[in-house]
Every structure is written in C-alpha cells, then in structure tokens.
FIGURO-46809 format. One record per residue (C-alpha): x, y, z; residue in one letter. Coordinates in steps of 0.02 Angstrom, whole numbers, plus 50000, padded with zeros to 5 digits. Layout:
// residues N
XYZa ...
END
This chain:
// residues 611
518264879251109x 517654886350961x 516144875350919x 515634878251090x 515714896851082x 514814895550903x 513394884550993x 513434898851153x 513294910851008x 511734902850920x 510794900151100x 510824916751120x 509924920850970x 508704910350968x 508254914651133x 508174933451080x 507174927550942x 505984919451059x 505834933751154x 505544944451026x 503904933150951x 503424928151141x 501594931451154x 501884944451303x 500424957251275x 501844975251280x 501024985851154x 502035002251128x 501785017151193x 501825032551094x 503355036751123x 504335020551092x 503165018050948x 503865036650882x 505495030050928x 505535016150834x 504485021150700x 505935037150666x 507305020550668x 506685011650552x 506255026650440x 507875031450474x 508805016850416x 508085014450262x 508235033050211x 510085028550263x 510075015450130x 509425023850004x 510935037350041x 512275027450041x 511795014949903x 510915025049790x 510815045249729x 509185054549731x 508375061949570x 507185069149506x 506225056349415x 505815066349243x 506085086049194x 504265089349256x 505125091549428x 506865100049368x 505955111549284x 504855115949448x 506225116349553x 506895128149431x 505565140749451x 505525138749630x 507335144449637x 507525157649542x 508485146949423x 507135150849281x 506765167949282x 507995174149392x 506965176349560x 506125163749678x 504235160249584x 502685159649701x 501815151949559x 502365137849484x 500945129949368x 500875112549415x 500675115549592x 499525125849659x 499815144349759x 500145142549942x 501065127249937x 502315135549792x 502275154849882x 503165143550039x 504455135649949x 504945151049843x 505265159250003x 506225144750062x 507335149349922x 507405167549969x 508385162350124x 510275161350119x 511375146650052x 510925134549921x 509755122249991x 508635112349876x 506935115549973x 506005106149851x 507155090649838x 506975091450032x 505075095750035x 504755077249928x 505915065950042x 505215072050183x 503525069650122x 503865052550063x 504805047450229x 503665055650316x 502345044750269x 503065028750302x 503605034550484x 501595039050511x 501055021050435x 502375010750547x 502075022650686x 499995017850669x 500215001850639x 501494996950804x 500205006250909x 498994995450866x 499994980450889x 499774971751062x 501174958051068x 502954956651030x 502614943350882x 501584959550806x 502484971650831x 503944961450760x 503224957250617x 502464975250570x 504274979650588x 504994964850458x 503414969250351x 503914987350340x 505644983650321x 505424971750175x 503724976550080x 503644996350072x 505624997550020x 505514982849892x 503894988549790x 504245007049819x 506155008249824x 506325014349649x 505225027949672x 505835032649833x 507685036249735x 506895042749568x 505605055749650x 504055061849544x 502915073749643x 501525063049574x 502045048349653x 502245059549803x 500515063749814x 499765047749795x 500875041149920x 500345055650070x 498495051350007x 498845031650017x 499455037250176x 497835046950236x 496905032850196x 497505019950302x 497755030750451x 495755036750437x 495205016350427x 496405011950558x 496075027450704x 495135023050853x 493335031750857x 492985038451048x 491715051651002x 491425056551166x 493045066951177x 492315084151079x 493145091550929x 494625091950996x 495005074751020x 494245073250849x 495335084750771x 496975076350862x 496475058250788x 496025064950618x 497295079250602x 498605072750506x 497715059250377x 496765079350358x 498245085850329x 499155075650234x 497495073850089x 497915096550098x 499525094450089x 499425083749931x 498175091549853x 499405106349854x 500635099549796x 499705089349657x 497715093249620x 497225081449500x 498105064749573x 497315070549751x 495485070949655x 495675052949572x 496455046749739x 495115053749831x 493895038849819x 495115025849924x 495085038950076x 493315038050063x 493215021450086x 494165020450229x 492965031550302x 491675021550254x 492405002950294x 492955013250467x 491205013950506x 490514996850461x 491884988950570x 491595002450733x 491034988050839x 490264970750828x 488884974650978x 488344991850904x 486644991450793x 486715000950635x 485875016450702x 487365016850840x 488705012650705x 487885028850573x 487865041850747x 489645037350768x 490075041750602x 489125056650606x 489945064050768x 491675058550682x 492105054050534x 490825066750429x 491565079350484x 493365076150414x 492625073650264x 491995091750293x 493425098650321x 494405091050187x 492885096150061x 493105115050151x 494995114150146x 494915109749935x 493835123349929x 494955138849995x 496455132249929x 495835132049763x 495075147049774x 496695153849840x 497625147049694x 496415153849560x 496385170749652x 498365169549605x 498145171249437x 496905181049393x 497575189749261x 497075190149069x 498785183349023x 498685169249173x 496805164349118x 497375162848934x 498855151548981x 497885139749084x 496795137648930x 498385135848832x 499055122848951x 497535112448938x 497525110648787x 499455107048784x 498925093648918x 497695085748809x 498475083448642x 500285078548725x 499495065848851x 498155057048766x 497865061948578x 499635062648523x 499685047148441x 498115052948362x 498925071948295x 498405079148146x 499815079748004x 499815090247863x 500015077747711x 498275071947799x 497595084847858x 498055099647750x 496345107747728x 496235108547914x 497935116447963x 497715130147800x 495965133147906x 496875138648041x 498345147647950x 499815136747984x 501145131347854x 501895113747858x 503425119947934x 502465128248074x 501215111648106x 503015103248142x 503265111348264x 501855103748354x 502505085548317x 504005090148387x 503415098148542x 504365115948490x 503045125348462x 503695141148569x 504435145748409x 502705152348326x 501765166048409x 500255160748297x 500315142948402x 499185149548519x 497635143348637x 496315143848512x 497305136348378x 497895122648499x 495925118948559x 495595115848367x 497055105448353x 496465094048487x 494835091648408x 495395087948264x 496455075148368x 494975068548439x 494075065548284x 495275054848212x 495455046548395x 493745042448397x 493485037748246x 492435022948219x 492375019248376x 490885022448488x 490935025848681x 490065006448678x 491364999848599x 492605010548694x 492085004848849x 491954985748801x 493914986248767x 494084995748923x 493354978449011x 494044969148902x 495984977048963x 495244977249135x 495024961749159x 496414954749073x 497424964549183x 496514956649349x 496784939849268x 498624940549214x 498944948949395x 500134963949302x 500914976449387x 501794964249499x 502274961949644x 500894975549690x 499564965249617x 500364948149709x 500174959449849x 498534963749827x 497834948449781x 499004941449942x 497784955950038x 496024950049947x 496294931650003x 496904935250207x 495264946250257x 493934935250138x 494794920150240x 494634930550415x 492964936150378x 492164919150329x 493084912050493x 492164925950594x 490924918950746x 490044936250704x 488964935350577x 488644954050566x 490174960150568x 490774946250449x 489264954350319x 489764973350355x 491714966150322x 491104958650166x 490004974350119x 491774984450135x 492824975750049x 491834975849909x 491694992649921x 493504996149912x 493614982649749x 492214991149662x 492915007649696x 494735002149628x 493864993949470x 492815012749457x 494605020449447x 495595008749355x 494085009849230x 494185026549207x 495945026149173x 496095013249048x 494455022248948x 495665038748930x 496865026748858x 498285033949006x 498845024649123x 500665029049167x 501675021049299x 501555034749409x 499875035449404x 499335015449418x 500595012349550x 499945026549681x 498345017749649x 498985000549663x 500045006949860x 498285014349919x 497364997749878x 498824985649965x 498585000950111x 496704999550137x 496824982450122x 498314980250264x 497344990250342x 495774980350350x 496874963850404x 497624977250546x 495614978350609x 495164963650602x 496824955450667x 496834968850837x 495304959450884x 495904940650913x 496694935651073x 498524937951109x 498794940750929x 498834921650868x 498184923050693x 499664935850660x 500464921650561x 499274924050435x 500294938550384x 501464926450324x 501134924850143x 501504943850132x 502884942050231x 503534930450114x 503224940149978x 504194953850037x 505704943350054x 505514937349857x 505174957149801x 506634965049894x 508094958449808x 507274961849629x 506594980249665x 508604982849723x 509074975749562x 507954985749463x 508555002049540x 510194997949522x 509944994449344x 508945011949333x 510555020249417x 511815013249298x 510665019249167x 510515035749199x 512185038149268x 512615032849093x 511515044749007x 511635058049110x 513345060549081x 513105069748922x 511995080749014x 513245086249145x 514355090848999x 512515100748929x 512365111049087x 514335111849121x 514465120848931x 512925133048953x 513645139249116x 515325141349053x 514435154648902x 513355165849026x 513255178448895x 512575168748778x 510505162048747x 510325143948723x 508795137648677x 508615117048633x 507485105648551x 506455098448663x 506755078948634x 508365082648646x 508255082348821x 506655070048870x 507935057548919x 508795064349036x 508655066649225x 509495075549370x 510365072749533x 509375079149691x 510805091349807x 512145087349642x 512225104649612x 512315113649779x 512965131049744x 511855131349586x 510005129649617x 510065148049612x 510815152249503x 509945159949341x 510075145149201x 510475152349000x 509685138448926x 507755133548890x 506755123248803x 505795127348620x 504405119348701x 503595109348867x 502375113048989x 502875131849023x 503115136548872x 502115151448849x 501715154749016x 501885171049090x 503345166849177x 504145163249008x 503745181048968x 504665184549110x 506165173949063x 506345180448886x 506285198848971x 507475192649087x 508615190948940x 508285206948820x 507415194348718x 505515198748638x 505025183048567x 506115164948520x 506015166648339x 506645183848314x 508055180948457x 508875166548364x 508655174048188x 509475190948256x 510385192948414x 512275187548408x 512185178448560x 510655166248554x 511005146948498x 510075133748454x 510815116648544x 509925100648484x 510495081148488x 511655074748368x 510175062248315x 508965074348282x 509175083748110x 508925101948123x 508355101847957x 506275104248033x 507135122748098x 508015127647939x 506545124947828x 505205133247960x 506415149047942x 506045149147749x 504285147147772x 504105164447881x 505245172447742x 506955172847830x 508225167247728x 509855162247782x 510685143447866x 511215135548036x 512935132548034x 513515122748174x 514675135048293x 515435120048416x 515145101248484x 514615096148664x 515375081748688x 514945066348569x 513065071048602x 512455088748581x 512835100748407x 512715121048462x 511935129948295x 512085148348241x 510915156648135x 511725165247991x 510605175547885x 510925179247696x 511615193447643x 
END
C-alpha cells in the first residue's frame, strides 16, 4: 500500500514537472510576472533573514549611518561626505521621524532587493513558454543568491551601486523599442533603468562613473539587435527617437545633482575639506604602501614642519591629533608618495604589467564563479550567433559583443594600472558583465520558435547548482567570523554607553576589524555616540567640528591632555607608546596610565600630566 502510494506520489510530480517545461506558449502578464517576481524576491530575502544577520560590510557604512542619525553629531546630517546632497538631506529626515528605524540599513536592502525583483520581473516578461519561464525562475533562484549572497548579508553601499547600475543595464538592452508611442511611452520603458543609474549615482558618484560604460553598451548592443529586416539607417533613427535621449537625460540628471551637491557645500571650510579628503583618499587607497617615513625621508617631512612623532601619525591613520596635518601638507605628502611609487618605473612599463596582470587574470579565469560565469556567457551567444541563418544580424551580434569585451578590458585596465582593485569594486564589474551578457542570450533566445534552444541555458544552470552550496558556505564562514570578532566590540560600544559623561576617542586600527549588525541596535541609532575615531575619512570635516563642539571640546589634542573626562581606548595589541612620545614632542610632559580593561581586548588610557 505504501509503494503504491510512493509510485502515485512520484506520478504526480513528474507530471507537474512536465507541465511546468511543456512548450505551451503562456508568457506572463504583468501582473503575474510582478507577482511572481515579488515571490521569489521574497523568499530569498526570507532566507537571508532567517539564516543569516545583516551588516554593514566595513565602518565606511557605520560611520554614515551614524551621521545620518544623529548618532555623530547629535542631529540628523543632510550631508554626509560620501554620498552626495539630496539623496543624504532624505534620509536625515527619515531619521527626524519618530522611533528608531534604521533608514539607511533599510534604504540598501531595498535597493539591492529591489533590483533583483526588476531583473526577474524583465526577464519572465520576456519569456514565452513555461520551460522559460521555469528556468529564468531556477536561474534566479540559484545564480544571483550563490555569487551575490555574501554581499547581499554583508552590505557595502558600493556594492549597492554597482548592483542598481548592473541593473540599469540589462533592463535598457533588454526593453522593447516601439518609438511610435511619444515620450511618454518612452519615458515608461526607460524610467526606471533612468532612475535607478540617479539613484546610484546618489548614493555613490564615482562607482556610477566607472560603471557607466556597461549601460552604454547596452544602449548600444540594444540598437544593433532592433531588428533583423531594418537597414542601418532604420536601426540609427530608432535609436535616435529612443534610446539618445535616455542617455540625455541621465547626462542632464548627473548634471543637477551634482551641481546640487556642490551647491551644498559651498563654504570655505567645506571646499578645504574636500581637498583634504582627496588627498586622504589618495595616499590611504593607492600610495600607502608607497608613504614617506621619516628615517627615509627626513629632509622632506622637516620641509614641511613635522616631527617624527607627528609623521606617525600618518602611518597610523591618527592624524586628527595634529592641527598642522592639514590639506596642503597632506597634497605634499602624496607626492612625495608618488615619487617613490613611481619610481623607476615608466607609464610604458606600467602599463605592460598592467597587460601582463590582465591577461593572466583572463587566462587563470579568477574571480570565480563570476568569471566561470562569464566565460559560460561568452561561449552561449558566440555559439548562437555563428548558428544564426542571418548573416547581418549575426555581424551586428558579433560587433556587440565585442563591444561589451573591449569595454570590460577598458575598465578592468584601468583598474589594475591604479594598482586598486578591491572586491567591491571588481565584483560590481564582474555582475554587470554576466548581466549584459544574460542579457544578450535573453535577445537572441526570445527570437527562436517555442523557445527550444532554452536548453542552452543549461551550462549556467549547472553552474548555479555547483556555486550555491559554496557561496552558503562562505557566508557562513564570514558569520562565524565576525560573530566571533565582533563580540569584543559589543562589549566596546556596551562600555562607552555605560560612561556618557565621559570623551572616548580610539586608535583607529583598533577598530578596522570590526563590523556591525544592521536593526541590532534598535533604540540606539539615535542616540548621540561618546566615542570617535583619531582618524578616518571624516576626520576633519566640518561635521567633526561640529562633533567636538558638540562635546565642549576645541581640538583632540588639547581635550585628552586636559579635560578630566576624555580617554584614549586603543587595542591591547597596539602599543600606545606612538601617543606617549608624540605628547613629548609638542612639549607636554606627563604619561598614559591605563584607567580600566574592556574585556580581554580593549585598554582605556588617561592622560596624566607632570606636575
């Protein structure tokens, strides 16, 4: 009785699995397509929930969130620095409202989940059978989540970014042209890829600019592939009426908003800081290897006035200690930086090790499994195009693709010749390429007859299936790791809060290791945090004017040399010795005796001058 129930069971199934792959041509409607699009979304947001905890990737984002808040400088910031005005002005009055909502933490996830509800939502409208839809469906479910899923928990607004222009990208190659229906049908087709390139650029400018070269090839791969009948002059008017001007408006839309943003700070102390934080970004990001020390470079820092003690400071990324650390001393510092970088090597031979990387790169396929995918996405259109009856379309399918690989090579080039390439960075560029190139296959695929050639997706398919399990792995791994680490900084926060009348300020890689929850501290992304960095990417800033005011406080030195209630909190691995000895260089005598323990990891130091 059982077998036969077992065998009812399996007949069942297969027959639903027949149905669901039958070649019946029931493409969605937009409503079912939104539907289903939201479920799947849905679930694996769901997943991510119950399996996993958000964070924020690095302090770049705790510290934003921070100023958003209030948490900073003790009232919700419109501008925030790394992002630019209106974006920042919205969220800061997000946090004006009642209750203790992380609007930013919320702002990313929706972003990110946003974006794959739009590409799964595109991609089952254009599917015109049950095997395709089906199968965009397991593609979604298996490919997006297993190369993406650690970055969907850790969130980095970078990564953010690139994603909602990845996003833009496919949805401009993949829209249907219909030029005949005015601006306004233009505007609904092209809208949201629009909006989504704005929205990004927002939230971060530079990543949008690099990324900006894959959403114009989809504009220009949309227009080779229009239509086989249609001559080239048809194929350039149709582009012209449509696609030309998005790129208008997005060009427009760059404009205003960074006129808006520069209109924002327009102050003498604002322009002097974004000098200051230029330069911070170039000798931190991509000569800091290459930093000039004093037993080298002693001549040099005695140019500029700065003691040993104080040039420390700049190794060790504390240099909010020294009010003579200032822009034009840090513009000379990265010169100097960029000497010895550059030394003895030419931009020829510069750019010969830049191929030579390149390539090896391409050849060792890193970066896996995006570059499995990729490669995966290279082979499937070649193979459709060169089994095209059409010969021109087959040549203006060739022509695009190797616009799109010459474009990615451009990038990747430029990259590895600044000597950066970061994770965050390569792997937004890595999604919009595997994107643009599903979304060539989705073209080319929507043209065949009932769909049969859909198996071709296979190999990708496959790969998703071999990904999945080790991109949960990894993020598991990551979680155990930081929930490790972290702990220490729970205790960190946990002891500041408990002194609110007290001034801590800590040494900056103290700290770089740690990360933090996303809606883990409900009831206290408001509130006004005691503790700051000697360092980092606001230091400086007006808003740490602000902050110091906030707290009776006139400048960092003076504070911890003189008020009662100021600390210094640094790891018990790093040596405070650097601090004690740049004290006796500016003349103030006296010791830092340690005042109490946090935990096993942090040492709280007071000042005590001589009498």
């Amino acid at each position: 009785m059982n077998k036969e129930k077992v065998k009812e069971f399996g007949k069942k199934i297969l027959q639903k699995a027949k149905r669901l792959f039958r070649e019946e041509k029931t493409p969605h409607t937009r409503v079912t397509a939104c539907r289903t699009a939201l479920a799947v979304t849905a679930v694996v947001f769901l997943f991510c929930v119950l399996f996993f905890d958000f964070y924020f990737d690095l302090n770049d984002d705790v510290l934003m969130k921070d100023i958003l808040s209030g948490a900073y400088t003790g009232v919700p910031e419109a501008r925030n620095i790394q992002m630019l005005f209106p974006i920042s002005l919205l969220l800061s009055l997000l946090y004006r409202l009642p209750g203790n909502i992380d609007w930013y933490g919320i702002f990313l996830l929706c972003c990110q989940f946003g974006c794959f509800t739009l590409l799964l939502y595109r991609t089952l409208r254009m599917a015109k059978t049950k095997r395709a839809q089906t199968l965009s469906v397991m593609l979604f479910v298996l490919l997006l989540p297993g190369v993406l899923l650690s970055h969907l928990v850790y969130v980095q607004y970078t990564v953010t970014a690139g994603l909602m222009v990845s996003t833009a990208a496919f949805l401009l190659m993949t829209a249907p042209l219909l030029p005949k229906e005015g601006r306004w049908g233009i505007a609904r087709r092209f809208g949201i890829p629009v909006a989504l390139i704005l929205l990004a650029y927002l939230l971060r400018s530079e990543m949008t600019l690099l990324m900006l070269p894959f959403a114009l090839a989809a504009v220009c791969i949309r227009i080779l592939m229009t239509d086989r009948d249609r001559s080239v002059r048809e194929i350039l008017l149709t582009g012209r009426k449509t696609l030309l001007p998005v790129v208008g408006v997005v060009l427009a839309g760059l404009f205003v908003f960074s006129a808006l943003d520069y209109a924002s700070t327009m102050s003498a102390d604002w322009h002097s800081f974004r000098s200051f934080f230029n330069a911070r970004t170039e000798l931190y990001d991509f000569y800091f290897y290459d930093m000039p020390t004093y037993e080298k470079d002693r001549a040099f820092f005695e140019e500029l006035g700065l003691t040993k003690e104080s040039a420390a400071l700049l190794d060790n990324y504390n240099f909010s200690l020294d009010e003579e650390i200032d822009e034009e001393v840090l513009w000379q510092v990265v010169e100097k930086a960029r000497e010895h970088h550059d030394a003895g090597r030419g931009a020829f031979t510069r750019l010969k090790d830049t191929c030579v990387t390149y390539l090896y790169r391409v050849r060792h396929l890193l970066d896996r499994p995006y570059s499995l995918l990729i490669a995966a996405g290279y082979i499937l259109v070649i193979l459709y195009l060169i089994l095209m009856k059409d010969d021109k379309r087959r040549i203006r399918g060739l022509l695009g693709l190797l616009l799109l690989f010459v474009i990615r090579t451009g990038l990747w080039m430029f990259l590895l010749y600044r000597e950066r390439a970061p994770e965050r960075i390569t792997h937004s560029l890595l999604l919009a390429e595997i994107l643009l190139l599903a979304g060539g296959a989705v073209l080319l695929l929507k043209e065949e007859e009932n769909n049969k050639k859909i198996f071709a997706l296979l190999p990708w398919l496959l790969i998703g299936l071999f990904v999945l399990p080790g991109g949960i792995r990894q993020t598991v791994v990551e979680k155990q790791r930081r929930e490790r680490v972290n702990a220490a900084q729970e205790l960190y926060l946990t002891y500041v809060q408990e002194h609110p009348d007290n001034v801590y300020f800590t040494d900056v890689y103290s700290t770089v290791k740690y990360s933090e929850k996303m809606f883990d501290r409900f009831g206290r992304n408001k509130a006004k945090k005691n503790a700051d960095l000697m360092g980092g990417w606001a230091a400086k800033s007006p808003l740490y004017q602000k902050r110091m005011q906030s707290f009776g406080l006139t400048d960092m030195q003076s504070a911890i040399a003189e008020e009662e209630n100021v600390f210094v909190i640094s790891s018990v691995e790093r040596e405070i010795g650097w601090l004690q000895s740049y004290y006796i260089s500016k003349g103030i005598d006296g010791t830092f005796a340690e005042e109490d323990r946090i935990g096993d990891d942090f040492i709280v130091y007071r000042f005590e001058a001589e009498q």
